[in-house]
TILUMMI-105520 format. One record per residue (C-alpha): residue number from 0; residue in one letter; x, y, z. Coordinates in steps of 0.2 Angstrom, whole numbers, always signed. Example, Ala and Ser with C-alpha at 12.3 -4.5 7.8 and 13.67 -1.06 7.14 Angstrom:
{node 0, 'a', {+62, -22, +39}}
{node 1, 's', {+68, -5, +36}}
//
This chain:
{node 0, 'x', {+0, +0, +0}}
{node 1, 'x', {+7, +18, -7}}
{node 2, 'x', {+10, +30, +8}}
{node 3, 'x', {-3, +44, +9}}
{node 4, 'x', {+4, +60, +1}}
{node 5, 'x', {+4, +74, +14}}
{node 6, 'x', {-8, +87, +10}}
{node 7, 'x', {+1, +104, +2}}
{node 8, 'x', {+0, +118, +14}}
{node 9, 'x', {+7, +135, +15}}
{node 10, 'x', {+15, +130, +30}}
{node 11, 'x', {+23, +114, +19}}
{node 12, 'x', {+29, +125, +8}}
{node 13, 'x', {+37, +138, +16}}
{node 14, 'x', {+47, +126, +26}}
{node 15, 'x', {+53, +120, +8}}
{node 16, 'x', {+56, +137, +3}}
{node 17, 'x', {+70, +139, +18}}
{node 18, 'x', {+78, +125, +14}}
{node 19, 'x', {+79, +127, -4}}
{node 20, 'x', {+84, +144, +2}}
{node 21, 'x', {+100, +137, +14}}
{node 22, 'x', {+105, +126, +2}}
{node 23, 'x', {+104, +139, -13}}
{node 24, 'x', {+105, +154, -8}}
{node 25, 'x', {+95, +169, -12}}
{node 26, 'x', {+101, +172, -31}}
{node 27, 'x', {+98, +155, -37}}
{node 28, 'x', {+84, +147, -27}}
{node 29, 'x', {+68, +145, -38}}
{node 30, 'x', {+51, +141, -36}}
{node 31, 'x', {+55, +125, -46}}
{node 32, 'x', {+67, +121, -32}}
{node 33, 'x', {+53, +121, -20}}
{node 34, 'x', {+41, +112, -32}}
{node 35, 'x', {+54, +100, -33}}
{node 36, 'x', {+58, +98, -16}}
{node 37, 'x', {+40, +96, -11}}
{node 38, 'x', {+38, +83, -26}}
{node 39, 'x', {+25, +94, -32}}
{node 40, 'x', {+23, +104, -48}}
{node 41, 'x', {+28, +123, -49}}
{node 42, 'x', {+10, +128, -52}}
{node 43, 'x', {+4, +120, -34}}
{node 44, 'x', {+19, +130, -24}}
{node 45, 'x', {+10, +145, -38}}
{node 46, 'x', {-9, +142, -30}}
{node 47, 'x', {-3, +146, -12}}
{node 48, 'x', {+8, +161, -17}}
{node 49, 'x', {+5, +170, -34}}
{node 50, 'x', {+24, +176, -38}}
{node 51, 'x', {+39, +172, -33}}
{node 52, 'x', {+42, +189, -22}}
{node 53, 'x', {+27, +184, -13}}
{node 54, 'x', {+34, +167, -9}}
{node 55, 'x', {+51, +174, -3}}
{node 56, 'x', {+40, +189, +8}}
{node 57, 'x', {+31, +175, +18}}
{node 58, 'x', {+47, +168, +23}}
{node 59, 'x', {+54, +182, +27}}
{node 60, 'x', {+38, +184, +39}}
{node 61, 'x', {+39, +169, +46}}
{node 62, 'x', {+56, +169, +50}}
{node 63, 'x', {+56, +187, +59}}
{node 64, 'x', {+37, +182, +68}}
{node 65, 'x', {+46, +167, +77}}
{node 66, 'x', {+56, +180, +87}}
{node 67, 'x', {+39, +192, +89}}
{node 68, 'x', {+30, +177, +96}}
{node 69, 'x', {+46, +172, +108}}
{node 70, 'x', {+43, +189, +115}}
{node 71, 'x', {+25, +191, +118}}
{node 72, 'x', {+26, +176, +129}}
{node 73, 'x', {+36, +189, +141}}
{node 74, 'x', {+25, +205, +137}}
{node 75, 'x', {+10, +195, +142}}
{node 76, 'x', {+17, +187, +160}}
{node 77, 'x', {+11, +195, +175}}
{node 78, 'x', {+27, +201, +185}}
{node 79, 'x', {+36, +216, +187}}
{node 80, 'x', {+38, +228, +172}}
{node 81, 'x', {+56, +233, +175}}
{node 82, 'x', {+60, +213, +174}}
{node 83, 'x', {+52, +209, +159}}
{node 84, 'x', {+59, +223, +150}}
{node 85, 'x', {+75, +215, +154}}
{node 86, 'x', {+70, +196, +150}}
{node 87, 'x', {+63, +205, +135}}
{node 88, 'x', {+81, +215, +128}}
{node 89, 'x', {+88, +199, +132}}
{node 90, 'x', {+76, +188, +123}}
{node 91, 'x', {+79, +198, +110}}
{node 92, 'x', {+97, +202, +107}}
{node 93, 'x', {+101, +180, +114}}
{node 94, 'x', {+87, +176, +99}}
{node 95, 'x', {+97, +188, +85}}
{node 96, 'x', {+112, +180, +89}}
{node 97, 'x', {+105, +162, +88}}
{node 98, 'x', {+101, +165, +72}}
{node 99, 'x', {+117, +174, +66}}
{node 100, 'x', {+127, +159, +75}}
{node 101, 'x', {+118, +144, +73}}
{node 102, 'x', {+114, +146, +54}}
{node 103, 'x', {+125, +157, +46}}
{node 104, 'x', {+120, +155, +29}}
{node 105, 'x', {+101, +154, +32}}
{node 106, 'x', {+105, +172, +40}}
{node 107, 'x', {+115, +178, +26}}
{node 108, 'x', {+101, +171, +16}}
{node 109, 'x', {+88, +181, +26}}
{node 110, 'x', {+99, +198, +26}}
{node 111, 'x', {+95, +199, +9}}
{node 112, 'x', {+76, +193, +11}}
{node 113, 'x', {+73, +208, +24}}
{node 114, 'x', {+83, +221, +12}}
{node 115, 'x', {+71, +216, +0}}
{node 116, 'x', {+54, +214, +10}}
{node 117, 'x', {+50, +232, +17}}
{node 118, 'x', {+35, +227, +21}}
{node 119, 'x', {+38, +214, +32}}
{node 120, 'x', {+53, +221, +42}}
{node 121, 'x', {+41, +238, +46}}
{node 122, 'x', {+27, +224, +53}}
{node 123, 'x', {+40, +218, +62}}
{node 124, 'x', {+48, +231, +70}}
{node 125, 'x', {+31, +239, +72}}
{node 126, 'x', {+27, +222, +80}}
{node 127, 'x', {+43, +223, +93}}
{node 128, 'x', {+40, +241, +97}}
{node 129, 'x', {+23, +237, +100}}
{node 130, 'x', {+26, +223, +113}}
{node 131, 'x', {+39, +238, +122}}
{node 132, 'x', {+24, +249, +123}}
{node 133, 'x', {+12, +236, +131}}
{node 134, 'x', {+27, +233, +145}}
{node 135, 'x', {+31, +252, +146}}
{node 136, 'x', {+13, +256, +150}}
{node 137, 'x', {+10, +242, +163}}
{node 138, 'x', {+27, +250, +171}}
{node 139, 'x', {+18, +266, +172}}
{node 140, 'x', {+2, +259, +178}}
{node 141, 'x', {+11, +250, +191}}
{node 142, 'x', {+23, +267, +195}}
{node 143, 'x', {+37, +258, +193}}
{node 144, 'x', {+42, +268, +177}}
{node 145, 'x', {+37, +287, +170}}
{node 146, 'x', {+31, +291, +152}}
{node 147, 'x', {+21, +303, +147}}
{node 148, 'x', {+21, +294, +129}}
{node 149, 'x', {+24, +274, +132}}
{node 150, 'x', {+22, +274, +112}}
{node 151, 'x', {+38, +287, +112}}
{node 152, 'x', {+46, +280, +123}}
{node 153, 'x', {+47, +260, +117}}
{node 154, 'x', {+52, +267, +99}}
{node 155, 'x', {+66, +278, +109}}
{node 156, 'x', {+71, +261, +119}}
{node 157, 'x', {+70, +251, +103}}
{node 158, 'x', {+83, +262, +93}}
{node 159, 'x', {+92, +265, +107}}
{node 160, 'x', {+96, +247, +110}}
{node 161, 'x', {+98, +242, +91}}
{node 162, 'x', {+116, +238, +92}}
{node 163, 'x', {+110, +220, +99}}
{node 164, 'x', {+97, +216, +87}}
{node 165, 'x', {+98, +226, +70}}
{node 166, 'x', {+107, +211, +60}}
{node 167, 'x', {+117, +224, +52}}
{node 168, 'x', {+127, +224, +67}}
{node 169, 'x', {+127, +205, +69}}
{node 170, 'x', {+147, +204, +64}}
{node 171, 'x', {+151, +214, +82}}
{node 172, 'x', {+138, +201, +93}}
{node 173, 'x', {+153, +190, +97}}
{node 174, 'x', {+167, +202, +101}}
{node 175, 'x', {+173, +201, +117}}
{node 176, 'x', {+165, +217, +129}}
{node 177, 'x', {+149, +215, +119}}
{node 178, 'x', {+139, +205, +132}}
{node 179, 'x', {+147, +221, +146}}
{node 180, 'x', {+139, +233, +132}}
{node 181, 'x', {+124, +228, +131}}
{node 182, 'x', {+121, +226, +152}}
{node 183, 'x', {+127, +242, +152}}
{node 184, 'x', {+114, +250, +139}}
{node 185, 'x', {+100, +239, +147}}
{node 186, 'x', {+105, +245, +165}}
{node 187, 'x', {+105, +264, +157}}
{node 188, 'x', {+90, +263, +151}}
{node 189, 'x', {+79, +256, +164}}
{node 190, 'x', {+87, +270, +176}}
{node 191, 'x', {+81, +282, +163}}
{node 192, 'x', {+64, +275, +165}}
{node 193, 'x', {+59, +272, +184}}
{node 194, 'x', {+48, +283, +192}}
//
């Protein structure tokens, strides 16, 4: 008896696309790849995303939304504000350098996807900023923190901490100092913030 062929899903495919992607590289991997790799023909991978552009997009979203939905897991817990705003910079900047360590050529790969999918990167950082709001204002609710805009204020503390997650600066990550930086930067901007 023949195996049952797995049903083609967005999901399917996109996880297709990354690895055509790491294997390829951005400048060479096709849709045909993908079809190929999924044992399907191009014109299936073509009913779930209409060009090619649209195909590499949605990768590039699901890649950048595994690290927004790390991080709302600490935006939503329930503790003290000035903690998770630290658990959070440190989600973040450990989850930036996991993916520029662990996979070097999937992130070299994605460096290019984000350069070319505006779109997604601004949801995403609109996204991250977002979450920084939400924490900001339950630290001011709980007056723990002062802010007379929490929306200002998270896109003043997401710039000014962009040295640990912009992936432009992702070559400096390892050097030595750089875990002493980013304490340092965290600790200044939480003493900027308390009430």
């Amino acid at each position: 008896m023949a195996p049952t062929p797995q049903i083609l899903t967005a999901e399917r495919i996109l996880e297709a696309t990354e690895e055509v992607l790491r294997r390829h590289g951005p400048a060479k991997a096709t849709v045909v790849d993908v079809a190929r790799a999924l044992g399907v023909s191009h014109g299936s991978v073509y009913r779930h995303f209409r060009t090619k552009a649209a195909l590499r997009e949605a990768v590039t979203k699901r890649w950048l939304d595994r690290t927004s939905e790390s991080l709302s897991a600490i935006v939503a817990e329930d503790r003290d504000p000035e903690a998770r705003l630290r658990d959070w910079f440190s989600a973040l900047f450990a989850a930036k350098r996991r993916k520029a360590g662990d996979d070097p050529e999937l992130f070299a790969t994605y460096m290019v996807l984000t350069d070319e999918n505006g779109d997604a990167v601004g949801e995403h950082i609109a996204d991250l900023v977002g979450q920084l709001r939400r924490i900001v204002e339950a630290g001011v609710a709980a007056g723990t923190f002062t802010a007379d805009d929490p929306g200002t204020t998270a896109r003043a503390l997401f710039h000014a901490s962009r040295r640990f997650h912009d992936p432009r600066y992702a070559p400096e990550w390892e050097q030595p100092g750089t875990e002493d930086d980013f304490q340092a930067v965290v600790d200044l901007l939480l003493r900027g913030l308390k009430a």
